[in-house]
Wavefront OBJ file of the C-alpha trace (Angstrom):
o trace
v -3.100 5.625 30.616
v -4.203 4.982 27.082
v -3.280 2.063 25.198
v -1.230 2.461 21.913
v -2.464 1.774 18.035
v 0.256 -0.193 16.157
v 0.407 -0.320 12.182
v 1.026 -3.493 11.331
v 2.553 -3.915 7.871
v 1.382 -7.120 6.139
v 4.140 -9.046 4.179
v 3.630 -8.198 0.350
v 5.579 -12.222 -0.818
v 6.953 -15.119 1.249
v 10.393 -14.148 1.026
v 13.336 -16.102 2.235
v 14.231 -13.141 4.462
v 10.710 -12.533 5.878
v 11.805 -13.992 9.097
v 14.156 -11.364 9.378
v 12.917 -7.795 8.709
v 9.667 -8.787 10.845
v 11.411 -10.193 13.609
v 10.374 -7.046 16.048
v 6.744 -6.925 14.564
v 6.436 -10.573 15.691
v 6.893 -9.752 19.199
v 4.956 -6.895 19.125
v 1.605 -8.796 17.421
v 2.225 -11.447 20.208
v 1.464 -8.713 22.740
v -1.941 -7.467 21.230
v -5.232 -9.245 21.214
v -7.416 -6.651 19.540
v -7.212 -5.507 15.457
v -8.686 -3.818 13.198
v -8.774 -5.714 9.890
v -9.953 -5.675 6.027
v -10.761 -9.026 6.024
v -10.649 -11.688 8.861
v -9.234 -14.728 6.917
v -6.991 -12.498 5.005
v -5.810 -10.683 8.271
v -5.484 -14.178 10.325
v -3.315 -15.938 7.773
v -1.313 -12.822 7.600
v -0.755 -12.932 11.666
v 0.144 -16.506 11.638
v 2.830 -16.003 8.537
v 4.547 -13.050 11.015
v 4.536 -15.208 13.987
v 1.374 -14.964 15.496
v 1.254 -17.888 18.397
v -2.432 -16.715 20.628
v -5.475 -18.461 19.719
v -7.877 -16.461 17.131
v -10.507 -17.754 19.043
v -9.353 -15.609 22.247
v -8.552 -12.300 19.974
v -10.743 -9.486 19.073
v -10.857 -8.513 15.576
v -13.009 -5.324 13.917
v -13.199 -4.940 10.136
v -12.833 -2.042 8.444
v -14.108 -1.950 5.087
v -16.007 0.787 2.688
v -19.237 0.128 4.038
v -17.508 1.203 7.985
v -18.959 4.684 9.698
v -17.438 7.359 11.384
v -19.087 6.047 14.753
v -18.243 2.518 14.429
v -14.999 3.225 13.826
v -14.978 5.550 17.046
v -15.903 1.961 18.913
v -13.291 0.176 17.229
v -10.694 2.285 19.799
v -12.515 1.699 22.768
v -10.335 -0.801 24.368
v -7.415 1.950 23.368
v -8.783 4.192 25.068
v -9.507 2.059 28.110
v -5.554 1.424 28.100
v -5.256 -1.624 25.459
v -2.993 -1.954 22.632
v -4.538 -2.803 19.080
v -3.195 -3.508 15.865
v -3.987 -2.120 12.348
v -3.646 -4.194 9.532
v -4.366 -4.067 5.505
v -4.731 -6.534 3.305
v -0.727 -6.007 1.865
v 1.646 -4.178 3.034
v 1.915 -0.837 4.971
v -1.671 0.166 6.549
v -3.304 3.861 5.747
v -0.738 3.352 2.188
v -3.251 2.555 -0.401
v -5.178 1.046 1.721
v -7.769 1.796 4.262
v -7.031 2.898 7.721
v -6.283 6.529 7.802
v -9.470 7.493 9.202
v -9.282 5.287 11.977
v -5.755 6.677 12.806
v -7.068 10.249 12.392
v -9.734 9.614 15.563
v -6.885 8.520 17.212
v -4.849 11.524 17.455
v -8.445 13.013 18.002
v -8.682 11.002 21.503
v -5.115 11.199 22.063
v -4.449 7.760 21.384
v -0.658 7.311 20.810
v -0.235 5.926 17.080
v 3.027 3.913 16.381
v 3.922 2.504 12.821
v 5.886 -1.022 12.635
v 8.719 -1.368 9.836
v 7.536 -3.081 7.248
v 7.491 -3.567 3.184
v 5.593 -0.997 1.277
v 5.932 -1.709 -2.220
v 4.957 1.409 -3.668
v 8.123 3.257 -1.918
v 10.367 -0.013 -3.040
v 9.453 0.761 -6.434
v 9.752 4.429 -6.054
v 13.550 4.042 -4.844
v 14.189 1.180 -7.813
v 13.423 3.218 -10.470
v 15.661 5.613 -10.418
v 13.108 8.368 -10.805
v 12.810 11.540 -8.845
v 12.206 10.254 -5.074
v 12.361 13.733 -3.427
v 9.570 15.052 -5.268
v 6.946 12.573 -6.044
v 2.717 12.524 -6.066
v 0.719 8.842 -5.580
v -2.544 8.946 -7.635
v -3.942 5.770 -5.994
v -5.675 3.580 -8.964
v -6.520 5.603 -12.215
v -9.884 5.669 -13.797
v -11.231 2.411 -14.504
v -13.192 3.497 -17.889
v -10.921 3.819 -20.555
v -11.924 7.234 -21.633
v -11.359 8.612 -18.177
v -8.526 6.892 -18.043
v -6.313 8.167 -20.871
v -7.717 11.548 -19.674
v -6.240 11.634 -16.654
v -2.517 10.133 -18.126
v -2.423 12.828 -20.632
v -2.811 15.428 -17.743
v -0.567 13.553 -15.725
v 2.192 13.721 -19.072
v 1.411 17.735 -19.233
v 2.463 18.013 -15.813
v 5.822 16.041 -16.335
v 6.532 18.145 -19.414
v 5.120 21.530 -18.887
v 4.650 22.413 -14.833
v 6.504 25.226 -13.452
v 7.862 23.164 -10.089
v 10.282 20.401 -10.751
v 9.361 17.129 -12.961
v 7.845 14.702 -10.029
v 7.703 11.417 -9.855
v 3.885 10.122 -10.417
v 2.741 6.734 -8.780
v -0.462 4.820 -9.336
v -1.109 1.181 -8.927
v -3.524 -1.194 -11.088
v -4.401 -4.310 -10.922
v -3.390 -7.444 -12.481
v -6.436 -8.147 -15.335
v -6.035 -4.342 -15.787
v -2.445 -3.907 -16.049
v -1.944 -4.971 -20.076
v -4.412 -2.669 -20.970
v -3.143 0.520 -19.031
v 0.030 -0.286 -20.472
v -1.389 0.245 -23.997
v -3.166 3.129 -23.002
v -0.049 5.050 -21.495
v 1.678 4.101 -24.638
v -0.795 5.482 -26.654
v -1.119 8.726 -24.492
v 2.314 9.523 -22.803
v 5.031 11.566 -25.125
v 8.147 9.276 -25.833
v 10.435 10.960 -23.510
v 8.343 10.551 -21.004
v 10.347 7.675 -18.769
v 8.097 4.787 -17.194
v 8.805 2.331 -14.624
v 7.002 -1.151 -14.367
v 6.931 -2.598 -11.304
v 5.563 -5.949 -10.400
v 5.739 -8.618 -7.815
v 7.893 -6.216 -5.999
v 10.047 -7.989 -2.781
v 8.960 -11.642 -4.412
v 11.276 -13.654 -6.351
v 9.005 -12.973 -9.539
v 10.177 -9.047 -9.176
v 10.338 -7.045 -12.188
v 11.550 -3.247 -12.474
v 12.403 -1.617 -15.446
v 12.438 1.819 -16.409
v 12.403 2.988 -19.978
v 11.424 6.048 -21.932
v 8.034 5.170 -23.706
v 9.601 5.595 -26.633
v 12.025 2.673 -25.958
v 8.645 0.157 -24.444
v 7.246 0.840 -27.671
v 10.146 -0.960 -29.227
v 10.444 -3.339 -27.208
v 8.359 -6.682 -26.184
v 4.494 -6.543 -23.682
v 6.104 -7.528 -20.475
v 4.521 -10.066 -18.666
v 2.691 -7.781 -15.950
v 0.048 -10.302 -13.617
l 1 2 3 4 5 6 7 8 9 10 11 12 13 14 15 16 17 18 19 20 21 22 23 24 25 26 27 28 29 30 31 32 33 34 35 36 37 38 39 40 41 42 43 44 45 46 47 48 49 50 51 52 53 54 55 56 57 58 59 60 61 62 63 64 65 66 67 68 69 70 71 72 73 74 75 76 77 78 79 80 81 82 83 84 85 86 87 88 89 90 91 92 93 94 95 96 97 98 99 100 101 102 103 104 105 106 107 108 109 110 111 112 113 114 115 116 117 118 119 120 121 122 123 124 125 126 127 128 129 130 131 132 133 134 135 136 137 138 139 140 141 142 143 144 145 146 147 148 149 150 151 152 153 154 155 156 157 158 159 160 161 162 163 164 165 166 167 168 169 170 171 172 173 174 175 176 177 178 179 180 181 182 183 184 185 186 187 188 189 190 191 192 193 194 195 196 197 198 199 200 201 202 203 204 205 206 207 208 209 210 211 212 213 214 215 216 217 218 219 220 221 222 223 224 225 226 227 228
């Protein structure tokens, strides 16, 4: 019998009530001795603030990063396939969300390797359901352009489709990060019609969090928020 591939969700802040909605993951990791990682430190300080209690030294860990192949990843599943359980992890939050992973979970199916996602905090979907925006009917965009140029091209056709597609108004989702936030803030300003309404959310699930939704109209009135 082949083993199982469990996505394990990274915590995304510490939490008081971390303890608690990763109680059943930390029982689960405790099982496993094989992952697939982003990054080893990143991934082993992440095990040991779920619960992890093994010894590193004794585990197995692959990273998967941008410079990964198709065939290495194939070997990452190996011990799957032989009848092991292994864990996928990100960096933050839920694997294969904004994050690498999907590809590996893709060969999976492929050998008929059983794929089984752990609860955990996502905090694009925490946003999402904060904001009071349309959650049956959304698109994610990933990060936006990273030239400015680009970038403003790509929120004005984003703004068309809010205002002047046939199907339903979506929601639209992308994610920066922090040294870019102030200035895509500025730019959606600058390129978004006033009605069009805008959430901001940062340090989502921490107890920095900050989630407001306002036409732009109404941000242009009111104060930069404080976005890193």
């Amino acid at each position: 019998m082949k083993g199982k591939l469990y996505l394990i969700p990274v915590p995304i802040s510490d939490s008081d009530y971390l303890d608690y909605i990763y109680h059943d993951i930390k029982k689960t990791i405790n099982t496993l001795n094989t992952f697939i990682v982003e990054d080893l430190r990143t991934a082993r300080r992440a095990l040991r603030k779920i619960g992890f209690k093994n010894e590193f030294d004794k585990a197995v860990f692959y990273v998967l990063n941008e410079h990964s192949e198709k065939k290495e990843m194939t070997n990452f599943l190996e011990l799957a396939e032989k009848g092991e359980n292994i864990g996928l992890m990100s960096d933050a939050g839920m694997p294969c969300i904004a994050d690498p992973g999907s590809e590996i979970v893709k060969i999976a199916h492929q050998k008929g390797i059983g794929v089984v996602p752990l609860y955990g905090q996502s905090s694009i979907f925490l946003a999402l359901a904060a904001s009071g925006l349309n959650g049956q009917h959304f698109i994610f965009h990933g990060y936006l352009p990273k030239s400015q140029p680009d970038r403003k091209k790509k929120l004005k056709e984003i703004d068309r489709l809010i205002h002047y597609s046939i199907q339903p108004s979506a929601s639209h989702i992308f994610i920066e990060t922090p040294y870019r936030n102030k200035h895509l803030f500025e730019d959606i300003l600058s390129c978004c019609s006033t009605q069009t309404l805008l959430c901001i959310a940062a340090n989502v699930a921490s107890d920095a969090e900050k989630i407001f939704t306002r036409s732009v109209e109404d941000w242009k009135k009111s104060p930069i928020p404080e976005l890193d």
